[in-house]
C-alpha positions, 0 to 999 in steps of 0.5 A: 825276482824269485819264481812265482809260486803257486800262493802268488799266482793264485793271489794275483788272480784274485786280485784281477778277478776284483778289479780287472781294469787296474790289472790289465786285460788278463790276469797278471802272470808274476806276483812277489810274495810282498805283494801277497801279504800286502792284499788288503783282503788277504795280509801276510800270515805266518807259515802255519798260522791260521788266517784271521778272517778264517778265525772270525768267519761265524760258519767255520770256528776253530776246533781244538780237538778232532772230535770237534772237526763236526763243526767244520762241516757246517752243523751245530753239536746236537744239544743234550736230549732232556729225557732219557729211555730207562732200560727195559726190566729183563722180565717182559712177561712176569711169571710171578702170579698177581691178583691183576693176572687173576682178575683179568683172566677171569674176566676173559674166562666169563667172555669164552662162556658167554660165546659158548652159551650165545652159540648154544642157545641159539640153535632151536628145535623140537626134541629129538628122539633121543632127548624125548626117550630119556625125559619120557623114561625120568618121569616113568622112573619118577613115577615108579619111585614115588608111587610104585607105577610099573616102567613100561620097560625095563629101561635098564637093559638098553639104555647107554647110561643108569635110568635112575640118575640123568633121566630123573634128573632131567624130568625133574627139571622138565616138569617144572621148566619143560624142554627148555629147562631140561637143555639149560641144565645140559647148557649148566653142564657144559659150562661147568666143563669149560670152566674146569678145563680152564681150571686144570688147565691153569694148574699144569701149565698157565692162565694163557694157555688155559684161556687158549684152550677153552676158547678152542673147546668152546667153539667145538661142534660137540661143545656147542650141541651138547650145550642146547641138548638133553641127553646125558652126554653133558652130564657125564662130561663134566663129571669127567672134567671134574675128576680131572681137576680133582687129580691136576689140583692134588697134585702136591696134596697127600697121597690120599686125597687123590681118591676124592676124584674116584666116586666121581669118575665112576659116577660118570661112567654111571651116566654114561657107561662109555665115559669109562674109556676116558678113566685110564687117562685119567690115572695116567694124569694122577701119576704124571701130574705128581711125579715132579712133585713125588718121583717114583711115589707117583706111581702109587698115587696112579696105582691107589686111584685105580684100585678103588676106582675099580672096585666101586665100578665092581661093586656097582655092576655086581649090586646094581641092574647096569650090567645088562645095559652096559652088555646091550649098549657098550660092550657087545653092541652091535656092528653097523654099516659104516665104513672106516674111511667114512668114519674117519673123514666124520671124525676129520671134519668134526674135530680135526683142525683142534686135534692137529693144533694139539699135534703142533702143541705136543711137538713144541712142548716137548722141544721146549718146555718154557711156558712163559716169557721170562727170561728168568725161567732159562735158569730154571729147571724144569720137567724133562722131555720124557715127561713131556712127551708122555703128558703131551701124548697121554693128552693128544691121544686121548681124543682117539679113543672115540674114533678108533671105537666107533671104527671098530663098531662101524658106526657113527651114532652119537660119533659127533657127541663122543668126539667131544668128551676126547677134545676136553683132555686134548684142548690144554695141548691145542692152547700151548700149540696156538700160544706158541703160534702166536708167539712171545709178547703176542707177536703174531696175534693173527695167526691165533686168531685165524685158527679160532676163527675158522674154528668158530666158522665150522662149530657154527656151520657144523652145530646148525647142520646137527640142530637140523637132522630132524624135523620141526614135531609140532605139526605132526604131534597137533595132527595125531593128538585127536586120535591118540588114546590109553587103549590104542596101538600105533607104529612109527619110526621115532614114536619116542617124540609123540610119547614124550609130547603126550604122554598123558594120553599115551605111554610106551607100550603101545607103541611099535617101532619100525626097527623090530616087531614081534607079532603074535597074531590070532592062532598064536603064531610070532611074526618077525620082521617082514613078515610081522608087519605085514600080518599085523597090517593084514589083521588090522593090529595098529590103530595108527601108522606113521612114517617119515621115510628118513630113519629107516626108508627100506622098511618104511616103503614096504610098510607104506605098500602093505597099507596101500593094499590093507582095506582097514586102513584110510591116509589121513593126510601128509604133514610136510617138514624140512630137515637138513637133508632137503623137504619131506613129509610125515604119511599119516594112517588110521584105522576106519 
């Protein structure tokens, strides 16, 4: 018997673990090989052959490669999928321009207007001191133009901007419509700021950012305030807004169509004599925008428009009454008492989140000037980062002009208003700086989101905190009309609001504020100052006096203590009002 191999004894076993009882109590230890191959179950193969029950068996087919070998782990090939994914175009954001791309941009343009016209309408309150003094001084200008009637004053030599243009202007539309109109004109304006914003922001870079960016400006304290504002600020800014489209859209037009945008800008400075500060940056964009266009012939675009920017602003001081204003209200206007740090955290709170957006903008263009998603624009050629970085600079530093000024007169009037006109040329930067936070393909959206939120947050805040500063007029101008006529004199802190309301029972010459007086009583002497009041007080000079303790509280507690001491004078009562400060009161007197 040949020895038992390992085939034999593992068939043997087989068999007794079948049928145990025809093999015995233990399993046979000696099998011949002829009995292996005898088994019912398991006949006598070749050496290398495969079984015929393996072949048969329905889970374990026979491969004929190894590839195939998947199916001896028990799975089925996977069938053929019915549809395949076609490969991805290598553009996922088109550069190319559409009219799709024009129309939707268009209608998210006409959503950031109608946001920034809803924040502005919504603020609501009498006229400020200012708004009354410009509206009273059109309809004197008005007057004087139509029928000859002498101004009370010679507005020319302290107001900030030509008497003749905004204020005519605005009483115009305030004959017709009252304040309400004459602060839808100022809403006109300012959306005619966003929108040439958008415009020229567009026209240097793309719709996203120029979208970014206007939603950015909309939202701003100054933009919404100067949106439901009478004053001249709106005015001058869209003027400037203007000249700069004019400029970023001739940028590839002849050399000469850049003096289209110079009576504009100067008009602007007409305005509003402090817009002028915005006028270098201007020139600055004539050549930059040109320059990948003209090279070195840029600089004679900048140079053209300079000049005759220059010589109209020459022509109009020398032929013109504004120079003395521009003295009085601009160059050689008197220093306050604020102090730098003061001003600085003002300037940090009212503008500063978009200003340091801009900053991110500015450090990402220049590390890389793609401004679209295209893979294609890798390939393509673009501006250096020399003239990235005087662009990106020349845009961010403007909105430090204001700021810096208002440091160096130490005063923050109008500080909220100036800021403004700075954030309109930094917004283009502070829409590439959230486009770029959000990423290609608007991969982290949030994150845009997030910053104009908190922007809103604080235009909202920071607009319904200014729109509060002064107080409700309309119980003061009900209280003092009975006793207001042509031929009487009266003295108050803000009398441009009583004048403006009834100027048709009164007018500005007779009225004294409680900033300066010149007194001159019945021996002839002049008393300033103090000393002014107090002798017109003692003579019986005024007819009226009216003090809030707000605008000027020092010489309004010694005003009040003449009038206690004066046997000339009754209180006719206190109207109380609520400002943003907290409750107050108007202390109203007259002469018995």
């Amino acid at each position: 018997m040949e020895p038992e191999t390992n085939d034999a004894r593992y068939a043997a076993r087989q068999r007794w673990i079948r049928q145990p009882a025809a093999y015995g109590s233990y399993p046979p230890q000696e099998e011949t090989y002829e009995d292996y191959g005898a088994h019912e179950a398991y006949p006598r193969q070749d050496a290398y052959a495969p079984h015929e029950s393996y072949q048969q068996h329905e889970a374990y087919p026979l491969y004929e490669s190894y590839g195939d070998a998947v199916g001896y782990q028990g799975h089925e090939p996977e069938p053929e999928p019915a549809y395949h994914v076609p490969e991805s175009p290598e553009a996922g954001w088109d550069a190319a321009p559409s009219r799709r791309r024009d129309w939707v941009s268009r209608a998210i343009l006409l959503a950031i207007l109608a946001i920034q016209a809803v924040l502005s309408l919504r603020l609501d309150n009498t006229a400020f001191q200012d708004e009354a003094l410009y509206l009273y001084a059109g309809h004197m200008e008005i007057a004087h133009l139509l029928h000859g009637t002498p101004t009370p004053i010679d507005y020319n030599t302290y107001f900030s901007g030509s008497p003749v243009l905004y204020p005519v202007l605005a009483a115009a539309v305030d004959g017709t419509f009252g304040l309400i109109g004459a602060r839808l004109l100022s809403l006109a304006f300012m959306l005619g700021s966003t929108t040439l914003l958008y415009a020229f922001t567009r026209r240097m870079f793309n719709e996203r950012v120029a979208l970014v960016a206007a939603a950015m400006f909309a939202v701003t304290q100054s933009a919404i305030v100067m949106g439901n504002f009478a004053t001249y600020d709106a005015a001058a800014l869209f003027l400037l807004a203007l000249t700069t489209w004019i400029v970023v859209r001739t940028d590839r037009a002849p050399i000469a169509a850049v003096l289209l945008a110079a009576p504009i800008g100067v008009l602007a400075v007409a305005v509003k004599y402090a817009s002028a500060l915005y006028l270098p940056t201007i020139v600055v964009l004539a050549v930059l925008t040109s320059w990948p266009h003209r090279k070195w012939r840029a600089l004679l675009r900048g140079v053209l428009l300079a000049l005759f920017v220059g010589g109209l602003i020459l022509f109009g001081a020398k032929y013109t009454d504004v120079l003395s204003g521009v003295q009085q209200t601009t160059t050689n206007r008197e220093h306050g008492t604020d102090s730098t740090w003061s001003l600085i955290e003002k300037s940090r709170d009212w503008g500063g989140l978009m200003f340091l957006t801009a900053c991110g903008g500015l450090v990402s263009y220049i590390r890389r000037s793609r401004m679209n998603e295209s893979p294609l624009s890798l390939r393509m050629s673009g501006p250096g980062w020399r003239w990235r970085t005087l662009l990106a600079v020349t845009l961010c530093g403007t909105a430090l002009l204001a700021p810096a000024y208002q440091i160096h007169l130490h005063t923050s009037v109008s500080l909220f208003k100036h800021i403004g006109f700075g954030l309109l040329f930094a917004a283009p930067m502070a829409g590439i700086g959230v486009t770029r936070l959000v990423g290609a393909h608007f991969r982290y959206p949030q994150l845009g989101i997030l910053v104009w939120v908190v922007m809103l947050c604080l235009g909202l805040s920071q607009s319904t905190w200014r729109f509060g500063v002064w107080a409700d007029s309309s119980q003061l101008v009900s209280a003092v009309k009975p006793h207001v006529n042509k031929e009487g004199r009266y003295l108050a802190e803000t009398y441009e609001v009583p004048i403006y309301y009834l100027r048709d029972r009164t007018n500005q010459r007779q009225w004294t504020s409680t900033f300066f007086i010149s007194y001159q009583d019945k021996k002839g002497a002049t008393h300033t100052g103090r000393d002014g009041y107090r002798q017109a007080i003692k003579d019986g000079y005024f007819d009226m006096v009216i003090l809030d303790m707000v605008t000027t509280p020092e010489m309004d507690e010694y005003i009040a203590g003449q009038m206690k001491g004066s046997a000339h004078y009754r209180l006719l009562g206190n109207v109380p009002f609520k400002n943003s400060s907290g409750h107050g009161e108007y202390r109203i007197w007259i002469k018995q």
